[in-house]
N, C-alpha and C positions, 0 to 999 in steps of 0.2 A: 593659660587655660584655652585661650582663641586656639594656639597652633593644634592642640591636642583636637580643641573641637571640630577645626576646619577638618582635619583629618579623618576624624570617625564622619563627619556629614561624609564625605565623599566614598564611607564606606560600605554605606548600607544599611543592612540589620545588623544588629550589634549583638541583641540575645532577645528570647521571647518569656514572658510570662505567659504562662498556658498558651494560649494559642495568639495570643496577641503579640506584636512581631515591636521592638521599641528599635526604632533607627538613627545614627549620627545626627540627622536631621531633624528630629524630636528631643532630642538633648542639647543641641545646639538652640534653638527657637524656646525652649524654656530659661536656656542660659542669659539671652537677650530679655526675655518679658521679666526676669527677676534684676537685670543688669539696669533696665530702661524705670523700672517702680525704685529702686533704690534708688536713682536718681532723681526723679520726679517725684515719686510720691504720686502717683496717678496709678489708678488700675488702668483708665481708658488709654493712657500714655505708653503704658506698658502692655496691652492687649494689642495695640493698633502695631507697635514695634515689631512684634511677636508677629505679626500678619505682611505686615510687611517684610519681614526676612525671608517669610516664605515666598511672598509675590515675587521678592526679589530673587532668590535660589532657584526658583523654578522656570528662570527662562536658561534654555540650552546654550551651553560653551564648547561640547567636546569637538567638533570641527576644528576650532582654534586654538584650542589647549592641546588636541593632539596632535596639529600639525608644528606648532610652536615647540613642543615638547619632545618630537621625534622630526624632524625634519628632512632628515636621509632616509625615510621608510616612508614617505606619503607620494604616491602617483598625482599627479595636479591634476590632470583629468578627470579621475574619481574625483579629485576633491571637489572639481566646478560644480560636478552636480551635486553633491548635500546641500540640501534646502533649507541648514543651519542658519537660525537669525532672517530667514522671510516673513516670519508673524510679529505682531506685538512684543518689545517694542522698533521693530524694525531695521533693528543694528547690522544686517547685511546689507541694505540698502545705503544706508548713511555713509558705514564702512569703504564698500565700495565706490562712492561717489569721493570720499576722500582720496583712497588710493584702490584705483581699480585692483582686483583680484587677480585679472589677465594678466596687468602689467608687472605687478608686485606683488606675488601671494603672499610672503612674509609681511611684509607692509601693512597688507589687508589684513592680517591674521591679528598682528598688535594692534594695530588700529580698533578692528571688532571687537577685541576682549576686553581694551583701555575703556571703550564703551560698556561693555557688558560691566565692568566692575563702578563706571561711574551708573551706568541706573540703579543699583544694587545697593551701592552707600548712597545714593539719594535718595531713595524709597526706604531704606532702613532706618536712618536716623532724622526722617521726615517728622517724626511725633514729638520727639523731642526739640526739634525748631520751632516748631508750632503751636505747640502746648496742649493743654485737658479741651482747652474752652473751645479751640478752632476743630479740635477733631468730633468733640461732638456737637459744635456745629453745624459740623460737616452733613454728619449723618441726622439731625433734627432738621437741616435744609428738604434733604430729600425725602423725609414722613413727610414734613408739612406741604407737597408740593403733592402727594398722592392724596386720590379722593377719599372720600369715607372716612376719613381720621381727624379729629379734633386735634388744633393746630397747639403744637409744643411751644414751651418759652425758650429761647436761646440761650446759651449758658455765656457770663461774662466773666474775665477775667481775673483774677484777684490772686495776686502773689506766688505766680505759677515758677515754675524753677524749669529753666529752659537754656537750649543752646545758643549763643549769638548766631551770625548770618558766619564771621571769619572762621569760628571752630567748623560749624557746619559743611564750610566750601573747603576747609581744610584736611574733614575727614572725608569727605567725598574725595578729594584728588588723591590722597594715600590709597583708597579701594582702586580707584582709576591706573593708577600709576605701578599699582603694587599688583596687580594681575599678571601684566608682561611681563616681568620682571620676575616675577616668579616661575611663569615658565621659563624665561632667558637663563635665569642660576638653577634650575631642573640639570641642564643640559651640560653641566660642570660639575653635576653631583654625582657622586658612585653609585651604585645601585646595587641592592640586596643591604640594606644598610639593617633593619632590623625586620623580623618578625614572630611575631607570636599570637597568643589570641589577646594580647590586650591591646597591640598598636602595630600595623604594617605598614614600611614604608622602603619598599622592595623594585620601587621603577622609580622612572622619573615624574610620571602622573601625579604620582601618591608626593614626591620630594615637593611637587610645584605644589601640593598642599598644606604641606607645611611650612611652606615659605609665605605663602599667602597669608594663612593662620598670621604668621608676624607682623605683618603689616596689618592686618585686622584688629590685632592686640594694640598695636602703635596710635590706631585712629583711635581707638577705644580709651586708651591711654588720657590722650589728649582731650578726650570729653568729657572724663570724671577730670582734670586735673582744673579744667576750665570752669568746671562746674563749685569744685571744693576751693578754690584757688583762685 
């Protein structure tokens, strides 16, 4: 289901109900807050999941997925100046501090994205490491610290169903790892493989989405199996 999902997020609108437009990215983010509550048993667990895929989704790749991806069509010069990854959470910076972009675009390029997919699996599967009790303690920290409001009880723990710290660091490094990697097997794959209106996967952009999807499902994998098991 992940490779399908990853696929349609990076698609867009999918179809609209009257005028309201539902996107890969809206069915994706509900797939996670029903995947994250069947596991936990938490609404809060699964709300917060659900917000974090988005926080996570919503920092920019295409700089490095498209030069990873197409590599004999990118100018390096245009590429220095995209300003990809200078905001929060500052994966060009780091990026380049590891392996400068002057020196080694390619470098930089796997480099940035192995980051891009480790913030992505750390902020996603954040709620479940942590449980019901610490995320809304989270946010009962910050009422009771604003004026005017009568100060909340803290919620305490009691038989919460969660990930250890090794699944956790485990499914983080599969999104980390599984990024490059996905675009690296892009660039081996034939292109024009299918399309229609229900699934296209017609370059190698859309191939490194599907390849990713599987590694997504793999982390996924492992955290129902750690969890039932």
């Amino acid at each position: 289901m992940e490779i399908l999902l990853n696929r349609w997020r990076g698609t867009g609108d999918l179809f609209n109900i009257g005028s309201f437009r539902i996107t890969g990215t809206m069915l994706y983010v509900i797939y996670f807050i029903i995947f994250a509550y069947i596991l936990s048993g938490s609404y809060a667990v699964a709300l917060f999941t659900g917000a974090m895929f988005l926080a996570g989704e919503s920092v920019g790749f295409g700089k490095w997925v498209g030069y990873l991806c197409y590599p004999e069509e990118k100018v390096l010069e245009e590429e220095y100046l995209d300003k990809e990854g200078y905001g929060f959470p500052y994966i060009h910076y780091i990026a380049n501090f590891i392996a400068p972009e002057r020196e080694n675009f390619s470098a930089y390029c796997n480099t940035a994205i192995a980051l891009r997919g480790l913030f992505w699996g750390a902020v996603l599967y954040l709620g479940l490491y942590i449980g019901e009790a610490n995320i809304i303690n989270a946010f009962v920290f910050v009422y009771n610290i604003l004026p005017y409001f009568d100060i909340l009880p803290y919620a305490v723990a009691t038989n919460e169903i969660t990930i250890n710290l090794v699944t956790y660091m485990i499914s983080i490094l599969i999104w980390t790892i599984g990024f490059p990697l996905a675009c690296l097997f892009s660039r081996y794959t034939k292109e024009k493989i299918i399309k229609n209106k229900f699934i296209s996967i017609n370059d190698r952009w859309e191939s490194q989405e599907i390849y990713y999807g599987m590694f997504q499902m793999i982390a996924n994998y492992i955290i129902v199996y750690t969890i039932l098991y």
